[in-house]
Each structure stands twice: as C-alpha cells, then as structure tokens.
N, C-alpha and C positions, 0 to 999 in steps of 0.2 A: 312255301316260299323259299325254304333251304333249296330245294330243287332247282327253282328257276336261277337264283343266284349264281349257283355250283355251274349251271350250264352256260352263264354268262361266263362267267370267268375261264370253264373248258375251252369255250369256243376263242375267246381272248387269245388264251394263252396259247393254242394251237398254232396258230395265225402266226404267233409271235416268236414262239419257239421251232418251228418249222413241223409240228408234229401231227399226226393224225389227232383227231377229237377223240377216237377210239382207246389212243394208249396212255389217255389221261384220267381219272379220275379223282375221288373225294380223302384217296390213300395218297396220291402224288404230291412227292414234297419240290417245294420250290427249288432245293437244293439240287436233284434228280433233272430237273430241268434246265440249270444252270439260269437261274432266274437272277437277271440284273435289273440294278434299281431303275433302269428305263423302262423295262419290263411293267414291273410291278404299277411306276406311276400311269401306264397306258391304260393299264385292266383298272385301276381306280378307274380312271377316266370314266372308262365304257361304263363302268358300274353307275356313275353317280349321273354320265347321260339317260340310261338304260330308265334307272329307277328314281332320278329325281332327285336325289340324295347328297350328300357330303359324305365322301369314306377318307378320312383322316389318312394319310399315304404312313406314318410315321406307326399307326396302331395295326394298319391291314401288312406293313412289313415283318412284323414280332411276330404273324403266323406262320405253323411249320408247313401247312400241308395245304390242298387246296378244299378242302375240306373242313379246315377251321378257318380259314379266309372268308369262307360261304358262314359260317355259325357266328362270326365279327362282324360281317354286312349284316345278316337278320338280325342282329343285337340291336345295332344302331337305327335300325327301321325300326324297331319295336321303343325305341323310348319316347 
C-alpha cells in the first residue's frame, strides 16, 4: 500500500513542482522541492480523492520527506 501511496504523491508532486517523476523519490524532502503550502494542500487532495480518505493537511505537513508523508497516509488507512 506504502507503494501505491508514495507514487501518488510522486506523480502529484511532479506535476506540481515542474519536476520529472524520475528525480523524486521516498528520500525527497519537501524542503528540496520547495514545497509550499499550496503544494502540499493539492497532493492531500489527490490523496483523499485517489483513496477515499481524509488526510489531515496539518499532520501530512510535519512530514520531512516524501517517504514519511506515504507511512502517515498508510497509518491513517489502517485505523
């Protein structure tokens, strides 16, 4: 599940930061990307269309990487 998450948010974040899908992964910090809080709220979005979900904007922001943003969405799926 961590997979498919990580790759929604890849492909997001791509899109969003003008970047290949290629030069992003589960090591890529927000920071690295210049991720602003527009940013971030858009990729909830996708997330919670994608999977049905509520991803709290305020809990998926306090992750560094995109990597622990993907292990915060699985969390909340699994409660």
């Amino acid at each position: 599940m961590k997979e498919q998450v990580l790759v929604k948010i890849i492909e997001r974040g791509a899109y969003l930061w003008g970047r290949d899908v290629s030069e992003l992964n589960a090591d890529t910090t927000f920071a690295e990307v210049k991720a602003k809080s527009g940013h971030i709220s858009q990729i909830t979005t996708a997330l919670e269309d994608e999977f049905d979900m509520e991803v709290p904007y305020m809990g998926f922001k306090k992750c560094k990487t995109l990597g622990e943003a993907a292990d915060y969405v699985v969390e909340l799926m699994e409660e």
